[in-house]
Every structure is written in C-alpha cells, then in structure tokens.
C-alpha positions in Angstrom: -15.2 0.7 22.2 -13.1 0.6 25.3 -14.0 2.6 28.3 -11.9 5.8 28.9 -12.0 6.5 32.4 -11.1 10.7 31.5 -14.5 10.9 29.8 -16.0 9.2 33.1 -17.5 12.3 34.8 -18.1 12.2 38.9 -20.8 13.8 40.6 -21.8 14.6 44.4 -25.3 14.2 44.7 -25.7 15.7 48.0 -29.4 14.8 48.4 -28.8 11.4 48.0 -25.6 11.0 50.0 -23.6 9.4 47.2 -20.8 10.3 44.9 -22.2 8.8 41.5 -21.7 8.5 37.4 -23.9 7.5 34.7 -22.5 4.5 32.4 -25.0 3.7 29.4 -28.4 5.0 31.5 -26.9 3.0 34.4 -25.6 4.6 37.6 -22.2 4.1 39.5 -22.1 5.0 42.8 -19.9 5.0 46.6 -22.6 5.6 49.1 -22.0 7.6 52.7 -23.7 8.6 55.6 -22.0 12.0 57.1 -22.5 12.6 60.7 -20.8 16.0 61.3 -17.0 16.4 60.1 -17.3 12.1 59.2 -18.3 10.4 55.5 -19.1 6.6 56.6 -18.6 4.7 53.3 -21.0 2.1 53.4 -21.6 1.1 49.7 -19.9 1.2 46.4 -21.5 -0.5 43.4 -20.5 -0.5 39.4 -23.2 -1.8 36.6 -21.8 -5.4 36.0 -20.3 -4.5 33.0 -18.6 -2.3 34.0 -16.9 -3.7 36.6 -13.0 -4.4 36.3 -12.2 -1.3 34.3 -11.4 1.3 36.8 -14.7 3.1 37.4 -15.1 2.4 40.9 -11.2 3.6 41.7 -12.7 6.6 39.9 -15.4 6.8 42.1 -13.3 6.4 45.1 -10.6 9.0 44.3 -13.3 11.3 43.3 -15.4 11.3 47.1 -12.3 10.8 48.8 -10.8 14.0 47.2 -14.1 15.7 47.9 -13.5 14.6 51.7 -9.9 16.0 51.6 -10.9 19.4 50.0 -13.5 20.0 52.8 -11.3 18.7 56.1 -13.6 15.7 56.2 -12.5 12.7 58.1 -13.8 9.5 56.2 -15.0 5.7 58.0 -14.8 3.3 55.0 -17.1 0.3 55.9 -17.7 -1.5 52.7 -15.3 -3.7 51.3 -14.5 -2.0 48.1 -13.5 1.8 50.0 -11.5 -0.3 52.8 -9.4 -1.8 50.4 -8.8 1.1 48.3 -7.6 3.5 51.0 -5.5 0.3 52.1 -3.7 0.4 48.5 -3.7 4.2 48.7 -1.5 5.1 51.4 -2.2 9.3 50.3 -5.5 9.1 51.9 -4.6 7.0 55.4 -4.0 10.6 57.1 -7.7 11.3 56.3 -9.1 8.0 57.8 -11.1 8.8 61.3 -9.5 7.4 64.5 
C-alpha cells in the first residue's frame, strides 16, 4: 500500500526537543536544540523504509511552520534541514543571521 503523506501526522514533542511521527511502531523525527528565540536543527532521520517518500519534507515543513507561527528564528545544521530551506525559498526570511 503506498504511503500517503496527508494521513502522516506531525507532532512537537517538546520534552524531547524534536518534531516527530510514528511509521509502523517506528519514529521519524528533525531534532533541535532552542536557545531562546533560536531552533538549531541538528538531526533529521526517517526509518529506512521510509526514506524517499516525502516524510522527512513533511517533517521539515511541519517544525519549520511551528518556528514561523511562534517568531522563531531557525539555525539548520544537519544536512537534510540545510538543503530543504535551500529548496524552499518561503522559509529563508526565517533563517537566523
């Protein structure tokens, strides 16, 4: 059965820093660090099976919407979040400087 990224549901777990889904018991997650008004992206990671199919653009839109809605600058330091602002122009304006 093909993965349909609207029945994919995002959550912030705010306890453990990390903006996360759950894909057949396993977990889907983009990672930060927040030091005051500043999310640090330091990790996004997709079950291997996953991976390909749009889940971790999900995961990305979803925390860096979160950052927008609450006047959050963001740092994205892993690879994954650095090349998905760079493809997303919409969310350069939130990118710390």
């Amino acid at each position: 059965m093909p993965l349909n990224l609207e029945d994919i549901t995002v959550t912030h777990n705010e306890a453990a820093a990390r903006f996360e889904t759950k894909l057949d018991g396993q977990l889907g997650v983009v990672a930060y660090q927040r030091r005051n008004n500043t999310l640090f992206f330091t990790h996004t990671e997709v079950p291997g099976k996953f991976q390909g199919l749009g889940v971790a653009g999900k995961l990305a839109h979803s925390a860096l919407e979160y950052a927008r809605d609450n006047n959050l600058t963001i740092v994205p330091l892993c690879s994954y979040m650095v090349a998905y602002v760079r493809r997303h122009p919409e969310y350069q304006t939130l990118v710390s400087r």
